[in-house]
C-alpha positions in Angstrom: 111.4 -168.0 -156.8 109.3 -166.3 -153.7 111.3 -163.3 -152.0 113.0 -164.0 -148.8 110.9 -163.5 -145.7 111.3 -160.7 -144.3 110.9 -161.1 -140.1 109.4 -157.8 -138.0 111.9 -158.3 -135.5 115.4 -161.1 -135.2 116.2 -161.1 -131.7 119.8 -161.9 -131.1 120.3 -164.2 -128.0 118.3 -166.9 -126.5 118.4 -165.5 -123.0 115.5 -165.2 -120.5 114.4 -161.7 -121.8 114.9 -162.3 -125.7 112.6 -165.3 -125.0 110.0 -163.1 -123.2 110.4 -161.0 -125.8 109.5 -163.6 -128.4 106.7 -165.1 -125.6 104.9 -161.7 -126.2 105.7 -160.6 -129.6 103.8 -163.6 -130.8 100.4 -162.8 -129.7 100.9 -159.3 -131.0 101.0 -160.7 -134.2 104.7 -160.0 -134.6 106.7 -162.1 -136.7 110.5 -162.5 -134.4 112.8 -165.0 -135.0 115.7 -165.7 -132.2 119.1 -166.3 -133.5 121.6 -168.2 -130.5 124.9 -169.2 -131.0 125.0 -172.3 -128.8 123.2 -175.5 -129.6 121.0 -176.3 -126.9 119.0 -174.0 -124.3 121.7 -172.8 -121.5 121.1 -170.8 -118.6 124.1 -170.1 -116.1 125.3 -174.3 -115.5 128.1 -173.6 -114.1 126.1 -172.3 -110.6 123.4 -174.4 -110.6 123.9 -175.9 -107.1 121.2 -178.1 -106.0 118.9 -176.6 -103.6 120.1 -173.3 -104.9 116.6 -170.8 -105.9 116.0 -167.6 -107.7 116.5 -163.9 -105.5 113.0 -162.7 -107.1 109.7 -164.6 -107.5 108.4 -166.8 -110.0 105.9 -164.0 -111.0 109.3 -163.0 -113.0 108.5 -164.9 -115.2 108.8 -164.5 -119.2 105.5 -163.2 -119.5 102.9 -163.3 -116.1 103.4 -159.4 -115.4 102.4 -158.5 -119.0 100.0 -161.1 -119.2 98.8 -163.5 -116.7 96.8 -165.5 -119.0 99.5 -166.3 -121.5 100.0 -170.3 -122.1 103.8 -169.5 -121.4 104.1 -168.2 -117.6 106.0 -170.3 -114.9 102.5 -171.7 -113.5 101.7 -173.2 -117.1 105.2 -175.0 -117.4 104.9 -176.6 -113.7 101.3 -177.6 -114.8 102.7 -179.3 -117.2 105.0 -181.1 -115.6 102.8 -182.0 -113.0 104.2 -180.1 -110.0 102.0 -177.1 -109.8 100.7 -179.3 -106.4 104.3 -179.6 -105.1 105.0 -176.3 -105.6 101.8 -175.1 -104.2 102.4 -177.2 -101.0 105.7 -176.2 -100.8 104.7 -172.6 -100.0 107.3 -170.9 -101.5 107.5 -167.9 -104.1 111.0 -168.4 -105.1 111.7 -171.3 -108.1 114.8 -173.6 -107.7 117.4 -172.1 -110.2 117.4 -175.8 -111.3 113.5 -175.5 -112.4 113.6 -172.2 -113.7 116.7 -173.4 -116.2 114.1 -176.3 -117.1 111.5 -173.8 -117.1 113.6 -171.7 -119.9 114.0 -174.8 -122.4 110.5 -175.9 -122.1 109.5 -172.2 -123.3 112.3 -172.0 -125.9 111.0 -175.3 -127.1 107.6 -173.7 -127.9 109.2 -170.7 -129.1 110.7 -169.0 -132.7 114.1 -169.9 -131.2 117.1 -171.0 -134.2 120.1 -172.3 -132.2 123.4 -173.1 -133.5 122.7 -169.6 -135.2 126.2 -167.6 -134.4 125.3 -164.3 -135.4 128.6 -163.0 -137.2 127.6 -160.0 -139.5 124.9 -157.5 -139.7 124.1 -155.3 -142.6 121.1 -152.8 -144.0 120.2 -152.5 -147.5 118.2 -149.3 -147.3 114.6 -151.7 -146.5 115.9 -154.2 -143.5 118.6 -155.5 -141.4 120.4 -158.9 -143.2 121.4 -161.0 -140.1 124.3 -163.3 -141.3 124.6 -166.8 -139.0 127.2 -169.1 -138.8 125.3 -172.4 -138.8 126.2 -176.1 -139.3 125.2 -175.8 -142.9 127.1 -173.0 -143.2 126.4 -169.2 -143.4 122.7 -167.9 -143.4 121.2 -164.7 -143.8 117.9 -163.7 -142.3 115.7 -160.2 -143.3 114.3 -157.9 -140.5 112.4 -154.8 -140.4 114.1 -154.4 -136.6 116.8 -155.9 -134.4 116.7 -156.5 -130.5 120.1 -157.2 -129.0 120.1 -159.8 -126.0 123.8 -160.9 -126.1 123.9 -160.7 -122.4 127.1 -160.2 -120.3 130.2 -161.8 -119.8 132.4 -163.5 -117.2 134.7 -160.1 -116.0 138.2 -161.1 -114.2 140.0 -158.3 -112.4 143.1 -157.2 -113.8 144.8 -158.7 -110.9 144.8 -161.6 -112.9 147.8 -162.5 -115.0 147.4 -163.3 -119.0 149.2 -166.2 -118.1 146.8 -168.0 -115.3 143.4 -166.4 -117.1 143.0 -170.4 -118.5 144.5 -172.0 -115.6 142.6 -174.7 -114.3 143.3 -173.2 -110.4 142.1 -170.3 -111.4 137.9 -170.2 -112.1 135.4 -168.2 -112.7 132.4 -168.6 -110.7 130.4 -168.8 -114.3 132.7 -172.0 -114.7 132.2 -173.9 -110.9 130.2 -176.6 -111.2 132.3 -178.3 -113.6 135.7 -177.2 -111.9 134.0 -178.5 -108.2 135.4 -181.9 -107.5 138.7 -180.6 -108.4 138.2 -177.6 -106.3 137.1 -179.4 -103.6 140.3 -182.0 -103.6 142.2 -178.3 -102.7 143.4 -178.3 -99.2 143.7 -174.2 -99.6 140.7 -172.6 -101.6 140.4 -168.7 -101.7 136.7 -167.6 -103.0 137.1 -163.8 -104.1 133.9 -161.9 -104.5 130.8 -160.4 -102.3 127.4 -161.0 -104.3 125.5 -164.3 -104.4 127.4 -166.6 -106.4 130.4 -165.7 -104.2 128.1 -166.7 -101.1 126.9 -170.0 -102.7 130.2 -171.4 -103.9 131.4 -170.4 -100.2 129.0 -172.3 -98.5 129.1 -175.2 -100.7 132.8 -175.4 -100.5 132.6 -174.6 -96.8 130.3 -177.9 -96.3 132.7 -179.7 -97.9 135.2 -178.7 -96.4 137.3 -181.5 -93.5 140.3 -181.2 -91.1 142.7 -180.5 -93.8 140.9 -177.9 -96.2 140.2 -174.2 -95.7 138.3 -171.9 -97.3 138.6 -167.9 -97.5 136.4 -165.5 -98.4 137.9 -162.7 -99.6 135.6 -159.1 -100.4 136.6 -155.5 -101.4 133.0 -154.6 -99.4 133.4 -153.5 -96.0 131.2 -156.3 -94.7 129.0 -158.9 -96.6 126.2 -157.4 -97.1 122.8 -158.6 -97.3 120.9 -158.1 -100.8 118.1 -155.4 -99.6 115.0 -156.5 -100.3 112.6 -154.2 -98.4 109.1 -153.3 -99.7 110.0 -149.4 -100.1 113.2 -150.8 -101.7 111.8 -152.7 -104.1 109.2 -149.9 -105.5 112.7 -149.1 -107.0 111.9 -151.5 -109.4 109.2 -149.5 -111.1 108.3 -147.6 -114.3 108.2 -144.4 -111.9 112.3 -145.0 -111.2 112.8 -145.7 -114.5 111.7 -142.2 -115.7 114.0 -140.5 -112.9 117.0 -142.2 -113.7 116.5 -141.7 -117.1 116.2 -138.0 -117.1 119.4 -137.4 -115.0 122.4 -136.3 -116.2 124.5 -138.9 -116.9 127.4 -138.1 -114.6 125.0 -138.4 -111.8 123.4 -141.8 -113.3 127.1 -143.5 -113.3 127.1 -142.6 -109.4 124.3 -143.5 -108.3 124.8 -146.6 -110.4 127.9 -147.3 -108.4 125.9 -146.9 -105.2 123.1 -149.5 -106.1 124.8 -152.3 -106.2 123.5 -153.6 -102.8 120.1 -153.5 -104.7 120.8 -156.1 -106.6 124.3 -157.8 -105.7 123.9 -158.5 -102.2 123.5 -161.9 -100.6 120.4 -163.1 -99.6 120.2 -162.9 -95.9 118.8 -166.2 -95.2 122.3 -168.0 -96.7 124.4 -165.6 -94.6 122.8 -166.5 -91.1 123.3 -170.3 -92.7 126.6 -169.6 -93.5 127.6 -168.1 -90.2 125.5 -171.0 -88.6 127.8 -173.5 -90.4 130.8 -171.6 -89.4 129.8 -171.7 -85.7 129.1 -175.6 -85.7 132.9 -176.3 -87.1 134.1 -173.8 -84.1 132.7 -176.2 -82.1 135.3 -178.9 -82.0 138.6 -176.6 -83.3 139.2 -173.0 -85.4 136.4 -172.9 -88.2 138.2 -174.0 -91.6 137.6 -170.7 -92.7 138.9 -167.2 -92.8 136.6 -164.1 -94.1 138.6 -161.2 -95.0 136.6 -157.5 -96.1 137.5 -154.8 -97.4 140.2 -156.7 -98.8 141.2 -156.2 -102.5 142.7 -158.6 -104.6 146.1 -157.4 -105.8 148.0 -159.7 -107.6 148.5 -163.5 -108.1 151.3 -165.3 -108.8 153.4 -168.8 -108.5 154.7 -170.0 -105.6 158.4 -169.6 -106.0 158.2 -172.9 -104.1 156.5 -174.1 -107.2 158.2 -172.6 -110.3 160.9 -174.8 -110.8 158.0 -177.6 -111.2 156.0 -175.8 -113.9 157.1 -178.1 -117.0 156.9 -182.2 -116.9 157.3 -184.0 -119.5 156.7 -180.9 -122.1 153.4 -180.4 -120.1 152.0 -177.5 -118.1 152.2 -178.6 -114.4 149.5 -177.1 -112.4 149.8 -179.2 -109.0 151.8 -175.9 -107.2 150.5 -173.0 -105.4 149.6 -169.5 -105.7 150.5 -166.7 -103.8 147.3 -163.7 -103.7 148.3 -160.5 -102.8 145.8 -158.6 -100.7 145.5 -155.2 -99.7 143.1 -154.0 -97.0 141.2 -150.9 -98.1 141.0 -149.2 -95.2 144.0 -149.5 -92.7 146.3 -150.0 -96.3 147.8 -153.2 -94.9 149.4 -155.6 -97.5 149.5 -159.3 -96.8 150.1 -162.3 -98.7 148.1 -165.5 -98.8 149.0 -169.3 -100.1 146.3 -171.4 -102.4 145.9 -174.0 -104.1 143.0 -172.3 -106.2 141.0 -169.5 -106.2 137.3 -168.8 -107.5 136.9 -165.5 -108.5 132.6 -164.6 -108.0 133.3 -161.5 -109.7 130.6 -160.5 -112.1 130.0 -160.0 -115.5 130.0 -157.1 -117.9 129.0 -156.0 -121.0 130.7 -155.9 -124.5 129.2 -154.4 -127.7 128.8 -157.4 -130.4 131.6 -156.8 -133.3 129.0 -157.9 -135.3 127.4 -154.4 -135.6 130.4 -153.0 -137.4 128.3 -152.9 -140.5 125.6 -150.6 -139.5 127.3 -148.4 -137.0 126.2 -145.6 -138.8 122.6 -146.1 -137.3 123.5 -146.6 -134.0 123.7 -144.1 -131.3 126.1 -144.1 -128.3 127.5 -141.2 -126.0 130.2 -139.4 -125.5 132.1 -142.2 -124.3 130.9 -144.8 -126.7 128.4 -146.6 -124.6 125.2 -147.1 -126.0 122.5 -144.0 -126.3 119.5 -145.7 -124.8 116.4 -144.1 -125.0 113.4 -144.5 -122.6 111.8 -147.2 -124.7 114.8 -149.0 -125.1 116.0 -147.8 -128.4 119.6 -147.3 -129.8 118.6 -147.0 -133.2 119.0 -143.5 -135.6 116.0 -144.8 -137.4 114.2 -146.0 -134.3 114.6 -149.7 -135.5 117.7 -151.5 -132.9 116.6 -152.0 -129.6 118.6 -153.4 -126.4 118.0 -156.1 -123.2 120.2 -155.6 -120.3 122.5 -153.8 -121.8 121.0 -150.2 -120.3 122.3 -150.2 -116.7 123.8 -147.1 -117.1 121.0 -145.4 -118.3 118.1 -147.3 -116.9 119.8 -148.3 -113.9 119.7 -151.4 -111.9 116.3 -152.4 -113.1 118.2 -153.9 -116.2 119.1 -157.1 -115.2 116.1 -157.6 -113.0 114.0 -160.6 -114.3 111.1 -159.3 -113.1 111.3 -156.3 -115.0 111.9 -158.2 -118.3 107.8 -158.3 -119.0 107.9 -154.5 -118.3 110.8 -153.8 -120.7 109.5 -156.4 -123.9 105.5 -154.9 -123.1 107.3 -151.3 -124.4 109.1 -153.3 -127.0 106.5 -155.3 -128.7 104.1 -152.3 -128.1 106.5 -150.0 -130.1 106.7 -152.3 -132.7 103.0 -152.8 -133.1 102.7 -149.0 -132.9 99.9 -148.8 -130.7 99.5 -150.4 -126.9 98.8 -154.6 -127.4 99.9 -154.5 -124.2 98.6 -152.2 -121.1 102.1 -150.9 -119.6 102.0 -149.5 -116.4 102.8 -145.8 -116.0 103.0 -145.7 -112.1 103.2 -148.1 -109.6 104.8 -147.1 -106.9 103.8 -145.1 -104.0 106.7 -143.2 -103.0 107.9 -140.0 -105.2 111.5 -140.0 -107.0 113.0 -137.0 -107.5 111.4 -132.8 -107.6 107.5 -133.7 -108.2 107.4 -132.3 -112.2 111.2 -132.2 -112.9 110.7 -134.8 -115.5 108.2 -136.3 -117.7 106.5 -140.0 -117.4 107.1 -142.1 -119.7 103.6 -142.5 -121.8 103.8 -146.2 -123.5 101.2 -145.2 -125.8 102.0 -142.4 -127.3 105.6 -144.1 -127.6 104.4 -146.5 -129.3 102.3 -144.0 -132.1 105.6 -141.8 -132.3 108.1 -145.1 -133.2 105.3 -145.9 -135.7 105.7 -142.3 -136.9 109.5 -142.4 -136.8 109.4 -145.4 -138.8 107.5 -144.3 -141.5 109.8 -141.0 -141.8 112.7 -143.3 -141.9 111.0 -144.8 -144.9 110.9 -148.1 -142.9 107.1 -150.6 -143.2 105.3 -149.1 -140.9 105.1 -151.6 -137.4 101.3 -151.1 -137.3 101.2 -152.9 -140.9 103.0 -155.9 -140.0 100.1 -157.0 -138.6 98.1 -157.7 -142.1 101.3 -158.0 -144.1 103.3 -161.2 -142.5 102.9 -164.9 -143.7 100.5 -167.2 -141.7 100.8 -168.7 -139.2 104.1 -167.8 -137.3 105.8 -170.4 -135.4 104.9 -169.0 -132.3 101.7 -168.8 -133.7 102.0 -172.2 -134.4 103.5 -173.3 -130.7 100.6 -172.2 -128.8 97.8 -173.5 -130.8 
């Protein structure tokens, strides 16, 4: 009987930067396997409104701004599907959400990916990481010299939400509005909470909808809707050289300025606020807009309609035909009001959550203080220099985290660390502005990161990265994929 394999790397999570991940490990000569829970490629369906498009360009890709040759970047898949004319008429540098979802499954297909893989337990016997998967045929375990956790984040409700209406179907998530949206829009009184994007897009869409009888408000904690700022100097924000001074504040100050940034990356774009004010102005036109936009108004409470709660059982069923009452506060004059709906969509975020199924090797982990996760520069928040993270380092990277086009930038360090030497050509500095006291802190060196995991691995008594490459089984899949 041949020993089990033993993989360089299982990724956990099929998202857009596990798969760049596994896009580049592959060329490296890394042997990754990705584990996902759900059966099929998924990539936010709940908000994929047509005509909705990405807030960065397709050069955030998986893989163009680590390597624009490789078989797997956006302008390969629309070759493929015959529209790299189209898209080159069109004259436009932002993908439909709807083609970059498309765009995902075509380079999952071609791709190490194992779905219907629910990752439920991980363990280390002293050599590698055993990965334990829930799968149709029942539990599997899977060998790995490292582990690269890309669970992603998680619909957040505020805790003015009730336990009781958190699975009420008049109460939705903006993760969940597509499918809820011909219910919504048969609402006369729909209240959209929320000031990012999604808030803005399930606004206008159920603004256009919207008729004599139905109304729609918009409902923000922000002191005005703010556009997403998107300026050049802004965007050099985005860069290896902010990276490094985020990373070597104190942490006190990162959680501020982390607060502060949020209109770096959760603002609206500004072309779908002048549209949505345009929209509003042509309803004025024959009576009030059937509208209201409310800011810096915080979401209090929400309750029945006592008009309602004699109603709430028929026939030993839920009824969930009444009202609800929102209680708002304004943040800045203290006002209170009170506001009737029929439903509410709440666009506010995700967050977050550390996978229970690390319980079993918590003793390599590192966090702070406060138990969030350690991170180190090169993504690390492993004792031994083996568990890495994706998105999951806002508070120590900062906003760059979620950015998609900082997902090559982030697996380039990854794959490179565990190759132990530079496959990839990272860059060091790219912007030309300077952040922070010129020499109060260090730049990040890819290279020599990648020598000193390789050395940290090898006094860990863990195979040495550099080795993989002449020890795994040919060919990989990915290996195989891109042939």
């Amino acid at each position: 009987m041949s020993a089990p394999v033993v993989h360089d790397a299982i990724a956990v999570g099929a998202g857009p930067f596990n798969l760049g991940f596994a896009a580049l490990a592959g060329p490296a000569g890394l042997d990754v396997v990705v584990l996902e829970g759900r059966d099929a490629p998924q990539w936010h369906p709940g908000m994929m409104l047509a005509g909705t498009h990405l807030q960065v360009p397709f050069l955030a890709d998986l893989v163009s701004l680590a390597d624009p040759t490789h078989p797997l970047s956006f302008l390969a898949f629309l070759k493929d599907a015959g529209r790299i004319y189209p898209f080159y008429i069109r004259e436009d540098f932002y993908a439909l959400r709807s083609e970059y979802a498309k765009y995902l499954a075509w380079a999952a297909e071609r791709l190490p990916v194992r779905y219907a893989h629910r990752v439920t337990d991980i363990g280390h016997d002293g050599t590698a990481y055993l990965v334990t998967a829930h799968t149709p045929d029942g539990p599997r375990t899977l060998a790995a010299r490292n582990l690269l956790l890309g669970t992603g984040t998680e619909p957040q409700m505020p805790d003015a939400v009730p336990g009781t209406l958190r699975s009420d179907p008049r109460v939705v998530h903006s993760s969940g509005y597509l499918p809820a949206r011909e219910r919504l829009l048969a609402a006369q009184r729909i209240a959209v909470v929320g000031s990012g994007q999604s808030a803005a897009e399930v606004f206008d869409d159920l603004l256009a909808g919207a008729g004599k009888d139905r109304h729609v408000e918009w409902l923000t904690r922000s002191p005005r809707f703010f556009p997403l700022e998107y300026t050049k100097p802004t965007l050099e924000m985005t860069s290896p050289d902010y990276i490094d001074h985020f990373t070597a504040l104190p942490q006190s100050v990162r959680d501020r300025l982390g607060a502060e940034h949020q209109g770096l990356y959760k603002g609206v774009n500004a072309d779908l606020l002048n549209s949505i004010y345009d929209r509003l102005y042509a309803a004025s036109v024959d009576g009030p807009a059937p509208a209201t936009l409310r800011t810096a108004t915080a979401l209090e409470d929400i309750r029945e309609s006592s008009r309602s709660g004699d109603q709430r059982e028929r026939g030993g069923h839920t009824d969930h035909s009444g009202r609800l009452v929102l209680t708002l506060r304004h943040g800045e004059d203290g006002g209170i009001q009170e506001t009737e709906v029929d439903a509410v969509v709440l666009a506010t975020g995700y967050g977050y959550r550390q996978p229970d199924f690390l319980a079993g090797v918590e003793e390599r982990l590192s966090r702070l203080p406060d138990g969030r996760w350690d991170v180190d520069r090169g993504y690390g928040i492993g004792r031994h220099g083996d568990v890495f993270v994706q998105n999951a380092e806002l508070h120590t990277h900062g906003f760059t985290a979620p950015d998609l086009g900082m997902g090559a930038y982030r697996n380039s360090v990854l794959v490179n660390r565990l190759c132990g030497r530079e496959h990839y050509v990272v860059e060091c500095r790219i912007a030309f502005q300077e952040f922070g006291t010129p020499g109060s802190h260090a730049t990040f060196d890819p290279a020599a990161d990648a020598a000193g995991h390789t050395a940290a691995a090898a006094e860990s008594n863990v195979a040495n990265p550099a080795d993989v490459l002449t020890q795994t089984t040919p060919p990989t899949d990915l290996q195989e994929a891109l042939r």
